[in-house]
N, C-alpha and C positions, 0 to 999 in steps of 0.2 A: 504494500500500500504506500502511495504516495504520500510525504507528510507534510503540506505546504505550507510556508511560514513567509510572512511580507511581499502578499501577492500586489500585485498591480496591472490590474486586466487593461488600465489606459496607454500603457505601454507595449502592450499585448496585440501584436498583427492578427491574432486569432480569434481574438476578443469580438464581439457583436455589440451594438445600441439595440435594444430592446424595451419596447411597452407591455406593460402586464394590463389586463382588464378584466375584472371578473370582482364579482361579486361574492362579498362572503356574509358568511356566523358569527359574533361578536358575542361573549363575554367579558364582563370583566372580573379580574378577581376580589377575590373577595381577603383573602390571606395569601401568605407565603405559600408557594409549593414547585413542583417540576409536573412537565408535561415532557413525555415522550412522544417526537416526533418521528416519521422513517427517516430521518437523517442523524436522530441524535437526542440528549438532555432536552429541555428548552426549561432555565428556573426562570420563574418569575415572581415580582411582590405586588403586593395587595394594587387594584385599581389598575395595574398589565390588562391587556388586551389579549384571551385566548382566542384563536380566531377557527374556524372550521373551513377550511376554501370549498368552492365547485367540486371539488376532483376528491373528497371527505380527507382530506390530508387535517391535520392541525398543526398550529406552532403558536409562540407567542410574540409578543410584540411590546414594546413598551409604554405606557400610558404617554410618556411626550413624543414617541416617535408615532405612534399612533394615531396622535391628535394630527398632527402634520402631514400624515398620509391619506386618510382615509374620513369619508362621508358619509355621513344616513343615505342608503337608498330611498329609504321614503320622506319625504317631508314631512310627516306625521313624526318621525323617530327624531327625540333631539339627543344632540351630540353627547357621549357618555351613556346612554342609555343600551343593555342588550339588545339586538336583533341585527337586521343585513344592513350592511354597510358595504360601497363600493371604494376600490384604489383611486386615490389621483392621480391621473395620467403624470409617468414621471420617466423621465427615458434613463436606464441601468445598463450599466454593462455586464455579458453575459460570455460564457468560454463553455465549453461542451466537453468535457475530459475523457479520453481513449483510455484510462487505470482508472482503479479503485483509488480513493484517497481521500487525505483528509485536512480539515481546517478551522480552527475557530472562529467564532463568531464575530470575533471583534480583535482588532491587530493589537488593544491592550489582554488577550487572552482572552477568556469564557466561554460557555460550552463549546467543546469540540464536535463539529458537527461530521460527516463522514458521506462518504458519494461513491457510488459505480463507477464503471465504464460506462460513456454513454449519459449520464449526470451532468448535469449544468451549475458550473459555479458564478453566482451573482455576488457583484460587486456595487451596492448600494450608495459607495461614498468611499472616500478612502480610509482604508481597514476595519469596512463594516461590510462584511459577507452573509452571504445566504448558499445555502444550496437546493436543486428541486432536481426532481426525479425527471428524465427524461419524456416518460408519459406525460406528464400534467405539466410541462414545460412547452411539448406540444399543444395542448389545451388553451394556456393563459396568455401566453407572450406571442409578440410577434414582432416581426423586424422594423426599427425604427426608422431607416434611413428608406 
């Protein structure tokens, strides 16, 4: 397994711009705890964002990065409240990896999250990563440019 440390997909000739769109499940926590994702840990605290996507994957999110991303689908729902919320269109860069491998969450360390062949590793910001499964990579994203 590949053990990647101080990635930089902006430097990356391999790299893609990509938009995610899809509508998700929203909780928010209520206390501390960990949510298992297919890619790994995900700990979160109280007022985090547990999210359920299109594709029933879950992860979490964190209440300020959360606010910043994501909208009530309904105007009926206000903001902080359970139920579907949509992404704000945000253009990420994304790399498709040929090995298994693996990567934290965040370039100051936290959860280790982990990826196939064939796995897509998202680069939100620099040294704030994501990974998604090929499948549901296909589903949600699509090419920016």
């Amino acid at each position: 397994m590949n053990d990647l440390k101080n990635l930089d997909l902006s430097q990356d000739a391999a790299a893609r711009r990509v938009i995610k769109d899809e509508t998700v499940h929203v909780e928010f926590a209520a206390m501390q705890g960990e949510l298992m994702s297919l890619e790994g840990p995900n700990r979160y605290l109280p007022g985090d964002a547990l999210i359920t996507g299109s594709t029933g994957d879950r992860w979490v999110v964190s209440r300020e990065r959360f606010d910043a991303k994501y909208i009530p689908a309904d105007a009926a729902l206000t903001h902080g409240e359970a139920g579907a919320y949509r992404n704000r269109p945000a253009v990420v860069l994304a790399k498709q990896m040929n090995e298994a491998f693996s990567l934290a969450r965040s370039a100051n360390g936290g959860d280790l999250l982990r990826g196939a062949a064939g796995d897509w590793i998202m680069q939100y910001a620099p040294g704030d990563y994501g990974v998604v499964q090929a499948a549901r990579f296909a589903k949600v994203y699509r090419l920016a440019d």
